[in-house]
Every structure is written in C-alpha cells, then in structure tokens.
Backbone as CSV, one residue per row, in Angstrom:
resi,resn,N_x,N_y,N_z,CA_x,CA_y,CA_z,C_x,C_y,C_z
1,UNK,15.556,-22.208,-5.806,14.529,-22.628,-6.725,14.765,-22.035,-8.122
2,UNK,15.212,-20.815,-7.956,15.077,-20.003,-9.427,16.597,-20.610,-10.021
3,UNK,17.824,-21.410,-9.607,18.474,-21.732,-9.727,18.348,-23.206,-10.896
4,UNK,17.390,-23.745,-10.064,16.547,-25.231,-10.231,16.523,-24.940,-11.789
5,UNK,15.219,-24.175,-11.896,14.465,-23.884,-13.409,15.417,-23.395,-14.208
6,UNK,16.435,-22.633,-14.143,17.684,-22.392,-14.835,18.556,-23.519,-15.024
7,UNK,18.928,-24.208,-14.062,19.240,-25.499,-14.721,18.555,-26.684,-15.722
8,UNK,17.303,-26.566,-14.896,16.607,-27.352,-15.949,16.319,-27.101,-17.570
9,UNK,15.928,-25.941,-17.613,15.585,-25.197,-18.969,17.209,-25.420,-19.718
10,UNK,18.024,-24.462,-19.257,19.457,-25.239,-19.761,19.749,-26.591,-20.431
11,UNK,19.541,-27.378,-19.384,19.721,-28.900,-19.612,18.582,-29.580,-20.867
12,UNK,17.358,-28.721,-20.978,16.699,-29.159,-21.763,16.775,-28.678,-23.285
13,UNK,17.184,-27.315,-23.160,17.532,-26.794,-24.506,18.975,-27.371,-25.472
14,UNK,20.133,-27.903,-24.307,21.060,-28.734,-24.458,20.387,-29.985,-25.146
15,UNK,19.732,-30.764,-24.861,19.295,-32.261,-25.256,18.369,-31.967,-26.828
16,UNK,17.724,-30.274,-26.593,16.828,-30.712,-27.844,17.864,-29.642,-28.804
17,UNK,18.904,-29.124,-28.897,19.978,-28.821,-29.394,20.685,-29.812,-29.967
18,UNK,21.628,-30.691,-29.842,22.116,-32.146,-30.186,20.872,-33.074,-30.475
19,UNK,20.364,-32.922,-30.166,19.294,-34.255,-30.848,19.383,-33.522,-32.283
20,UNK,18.776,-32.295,-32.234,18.741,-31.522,-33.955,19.242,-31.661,-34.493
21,UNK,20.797,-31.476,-34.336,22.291,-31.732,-34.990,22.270,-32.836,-35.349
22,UNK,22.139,-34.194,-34.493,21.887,-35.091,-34.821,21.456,-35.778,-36.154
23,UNK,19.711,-35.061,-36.124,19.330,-35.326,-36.442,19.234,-35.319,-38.084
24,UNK,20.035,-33.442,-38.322,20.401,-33.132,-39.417,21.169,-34.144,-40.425
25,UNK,22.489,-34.463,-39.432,23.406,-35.119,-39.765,23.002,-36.339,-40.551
26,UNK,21.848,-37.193,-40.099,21.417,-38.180,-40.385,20.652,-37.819,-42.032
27,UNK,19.900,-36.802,-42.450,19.552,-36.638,-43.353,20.265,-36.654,-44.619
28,UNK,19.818,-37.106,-45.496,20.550,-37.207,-47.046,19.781,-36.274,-47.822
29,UNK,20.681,-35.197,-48.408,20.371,-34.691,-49.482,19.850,-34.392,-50.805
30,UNK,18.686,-34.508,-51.220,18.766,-34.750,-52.775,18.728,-33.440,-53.512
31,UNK,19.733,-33.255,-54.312,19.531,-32.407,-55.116,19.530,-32.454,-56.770
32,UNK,18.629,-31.817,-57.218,18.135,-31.294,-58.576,19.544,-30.955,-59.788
33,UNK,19.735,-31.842,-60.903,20.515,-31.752,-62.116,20.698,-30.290,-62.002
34,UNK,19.583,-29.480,-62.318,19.669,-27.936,-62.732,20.728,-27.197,-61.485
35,UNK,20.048,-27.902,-60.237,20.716,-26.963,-58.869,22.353,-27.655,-59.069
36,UNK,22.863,-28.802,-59.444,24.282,-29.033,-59.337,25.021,-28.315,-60.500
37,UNK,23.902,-28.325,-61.577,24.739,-27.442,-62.498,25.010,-26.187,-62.226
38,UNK,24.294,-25.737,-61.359,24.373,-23.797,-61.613,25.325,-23.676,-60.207
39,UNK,25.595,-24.799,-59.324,26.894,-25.139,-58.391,28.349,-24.983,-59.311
40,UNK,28.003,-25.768,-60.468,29.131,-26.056,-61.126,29.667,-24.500,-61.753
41,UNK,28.699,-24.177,-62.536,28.822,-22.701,-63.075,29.722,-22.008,-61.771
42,UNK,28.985,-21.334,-60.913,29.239,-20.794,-59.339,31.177,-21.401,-59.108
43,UNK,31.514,-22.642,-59.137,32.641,-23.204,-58.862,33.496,-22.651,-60.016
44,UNK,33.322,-22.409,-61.419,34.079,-21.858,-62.735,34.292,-20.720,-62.497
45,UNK,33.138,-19.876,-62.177,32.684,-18.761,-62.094,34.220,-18.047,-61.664
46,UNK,34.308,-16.690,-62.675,35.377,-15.580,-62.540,35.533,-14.814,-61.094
47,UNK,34.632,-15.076,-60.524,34.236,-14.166,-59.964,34.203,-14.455,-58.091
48,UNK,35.514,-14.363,-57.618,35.712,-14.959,-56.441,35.206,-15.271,-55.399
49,UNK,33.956,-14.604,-55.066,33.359,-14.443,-54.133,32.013,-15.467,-54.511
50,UNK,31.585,-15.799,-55.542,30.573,-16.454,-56.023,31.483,-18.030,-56.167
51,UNK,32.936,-18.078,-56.388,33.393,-19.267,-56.498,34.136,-19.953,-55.108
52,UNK,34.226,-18.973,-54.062,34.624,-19.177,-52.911,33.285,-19.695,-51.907
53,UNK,31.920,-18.851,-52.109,30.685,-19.517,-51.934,30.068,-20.927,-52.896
54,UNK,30.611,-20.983,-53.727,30.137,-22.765,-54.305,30.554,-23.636,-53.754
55,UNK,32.210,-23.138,-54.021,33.063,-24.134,-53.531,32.777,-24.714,-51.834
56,UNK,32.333,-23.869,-51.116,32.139,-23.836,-49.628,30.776,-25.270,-49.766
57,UNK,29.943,-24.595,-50.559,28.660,-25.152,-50.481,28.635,-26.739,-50.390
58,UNK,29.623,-27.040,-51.304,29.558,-28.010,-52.413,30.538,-28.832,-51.191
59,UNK,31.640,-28.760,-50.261,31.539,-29.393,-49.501,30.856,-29.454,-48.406
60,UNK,30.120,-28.722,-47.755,29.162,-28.368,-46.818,27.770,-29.385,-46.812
61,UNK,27.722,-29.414,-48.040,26.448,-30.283,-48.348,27.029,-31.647,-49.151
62,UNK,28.120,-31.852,-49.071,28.826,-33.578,-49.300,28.372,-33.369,-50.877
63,UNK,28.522,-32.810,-52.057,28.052,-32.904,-52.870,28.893,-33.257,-54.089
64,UNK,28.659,-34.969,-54.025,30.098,-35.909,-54.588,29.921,-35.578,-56.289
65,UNK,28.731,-34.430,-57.120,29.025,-34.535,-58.435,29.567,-33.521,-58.577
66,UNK,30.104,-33.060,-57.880,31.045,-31.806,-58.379,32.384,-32.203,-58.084
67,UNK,32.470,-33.407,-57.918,33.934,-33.600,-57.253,34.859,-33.289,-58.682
68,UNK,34.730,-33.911,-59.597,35.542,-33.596,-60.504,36.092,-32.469,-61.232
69,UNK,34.891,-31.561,-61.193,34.572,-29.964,-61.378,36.175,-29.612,-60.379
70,UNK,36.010,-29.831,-59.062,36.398,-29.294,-57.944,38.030,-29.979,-58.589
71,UNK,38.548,-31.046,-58.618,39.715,-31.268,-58.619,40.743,-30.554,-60.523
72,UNK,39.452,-30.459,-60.824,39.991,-29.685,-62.265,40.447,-28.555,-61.318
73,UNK,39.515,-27.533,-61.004,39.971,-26.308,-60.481,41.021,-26.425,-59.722
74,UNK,41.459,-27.571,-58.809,42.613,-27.505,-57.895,43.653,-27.423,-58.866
75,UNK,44.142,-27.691,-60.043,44.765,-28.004,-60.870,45.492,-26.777,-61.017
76,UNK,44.433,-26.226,-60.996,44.533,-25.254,-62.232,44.618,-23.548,-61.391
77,UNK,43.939,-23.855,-60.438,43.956,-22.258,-59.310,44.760,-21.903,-59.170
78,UNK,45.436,-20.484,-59.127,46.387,-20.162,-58.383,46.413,-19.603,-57.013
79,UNK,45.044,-18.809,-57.002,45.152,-18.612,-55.268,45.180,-19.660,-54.570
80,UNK,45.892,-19.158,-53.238,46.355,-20.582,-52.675,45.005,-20.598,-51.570
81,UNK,44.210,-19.205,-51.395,43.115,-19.152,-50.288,41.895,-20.323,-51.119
82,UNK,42.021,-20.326,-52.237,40.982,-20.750,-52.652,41.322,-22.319,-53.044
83,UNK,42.640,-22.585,-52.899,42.986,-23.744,-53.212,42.456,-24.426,-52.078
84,UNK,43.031,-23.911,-51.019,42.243,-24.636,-49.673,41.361,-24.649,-49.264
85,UNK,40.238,-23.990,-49.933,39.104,-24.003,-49.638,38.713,-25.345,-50.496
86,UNK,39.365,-25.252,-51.557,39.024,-26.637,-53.027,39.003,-28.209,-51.862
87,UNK,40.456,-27.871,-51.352,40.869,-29.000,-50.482,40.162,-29.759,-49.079
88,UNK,39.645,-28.478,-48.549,38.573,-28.265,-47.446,36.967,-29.045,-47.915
89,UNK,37.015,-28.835,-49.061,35.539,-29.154,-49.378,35.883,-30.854,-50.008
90,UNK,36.720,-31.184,-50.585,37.303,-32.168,-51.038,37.231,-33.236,-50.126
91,UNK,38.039,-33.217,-48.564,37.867,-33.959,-47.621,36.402,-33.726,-47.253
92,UNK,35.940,-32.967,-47.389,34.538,-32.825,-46.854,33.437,-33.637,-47.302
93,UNK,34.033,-33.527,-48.358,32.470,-34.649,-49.764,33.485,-35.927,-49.044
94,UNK,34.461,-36.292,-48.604,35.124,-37.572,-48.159,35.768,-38.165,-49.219
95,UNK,36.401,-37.559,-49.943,37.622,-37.493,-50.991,39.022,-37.910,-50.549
96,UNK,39.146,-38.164,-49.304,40.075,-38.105,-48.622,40.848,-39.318,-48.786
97,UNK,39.939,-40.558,-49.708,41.238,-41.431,-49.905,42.443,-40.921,-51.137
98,UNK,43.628,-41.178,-50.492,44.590,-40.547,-51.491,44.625,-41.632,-52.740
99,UNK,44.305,-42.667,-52.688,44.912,-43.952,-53.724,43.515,-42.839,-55.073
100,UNK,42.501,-42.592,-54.490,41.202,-42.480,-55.513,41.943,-40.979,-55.653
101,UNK,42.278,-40.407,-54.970,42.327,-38.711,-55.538,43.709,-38.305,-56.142
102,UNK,44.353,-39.444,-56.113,45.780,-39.184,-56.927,44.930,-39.720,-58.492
103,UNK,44.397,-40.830,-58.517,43.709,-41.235,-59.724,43.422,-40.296,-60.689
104,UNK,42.324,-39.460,-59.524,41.514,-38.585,-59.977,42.650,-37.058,-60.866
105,UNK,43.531,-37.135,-60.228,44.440,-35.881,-60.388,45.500,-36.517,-61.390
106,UNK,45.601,-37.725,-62.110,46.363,-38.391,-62.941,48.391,-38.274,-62.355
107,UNK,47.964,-38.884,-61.173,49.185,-38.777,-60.692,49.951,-40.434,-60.338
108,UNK,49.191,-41.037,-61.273,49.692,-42.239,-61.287,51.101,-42.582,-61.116
C-alpha cells in the first residue's frame, strides 16, 4: 500500500511538472524598451561577469532585439568562452539560419 501512494504521488508530481514546462514554453514574453536597453548596456558592458550574464539572458529569454548588439560583439570578442556563449544565445533567439546570419555578419 505505502508503495501504491508513492507511486501515485510520483506519477502526479511528474504530470503537474511537464504540464508547467509546458506551459512556460508556450508563454511569450514582453519586454519593456528601458529593460532591453539596460540588456544591451549589460551585453557591452567591460565587465565579464555582467556581460556573460546578459548575454546568457538574452538568449534564454529568445530576445530577438539584441540580436544585432549580440553579432557586433561576436565580431569583435576575443574570448573564445564568451564567444560561445554569443553563439549559444544566437541559436537560441533562433538565429540559426545561416543565409540571414552571414547577412547579418556582412559575409556576403
């Protein structure tokens, strides 16, 4: 019996676990001029740890107005940890067609 209720509780915290995820997933974002700008700042920003957290953010939350911000910096970075993080967040906002991101990078 005590087996039973352990499975069950399991099985139920499973279903309302993925439904959440789910459910997240489904939500669209809106964010505030001021909040993408002070993203953008955060992404310039000297200061690695504040530009390694934007950069994270900014694909984490699909956040397609920084894309350009983001491919300047690939340009131009030299760490290569942070390049891939640029790249990571890049496919992430769904940047991932090459025909648009060679464009974007003037690699015509």
């Amino acid at each position: 019996m005590k087996i039973q209720k352990v499975f069950l509780f399991t099985a139920v915290f499973f279903f309302l676990f993925v439904g959440s995820l789910s459910a997240k997933n489904n939500k669209t974002q809106v964010f505030k001029k001021n909040s993408i700008e002070n993203l953008i700042i955060g992404i310039e920003s000297e200061n690695p740890g504040l530009k390694k957290s934007a950069i994270y953010l900014a694909g984490k939350y699909k956040i397609k107005d920084v894309t350009k911000t983001l491919i300047n910096l690939l340009e131009d970075e030299e760490d290569e940890a942070i390049r891939n993080l640029i790249i990571s967040s890049l496919y992430q906002i769904n940047v991932d067609n090459e025909k648009a991101l060679t464009q974007e990078l003037n690699f015509d």
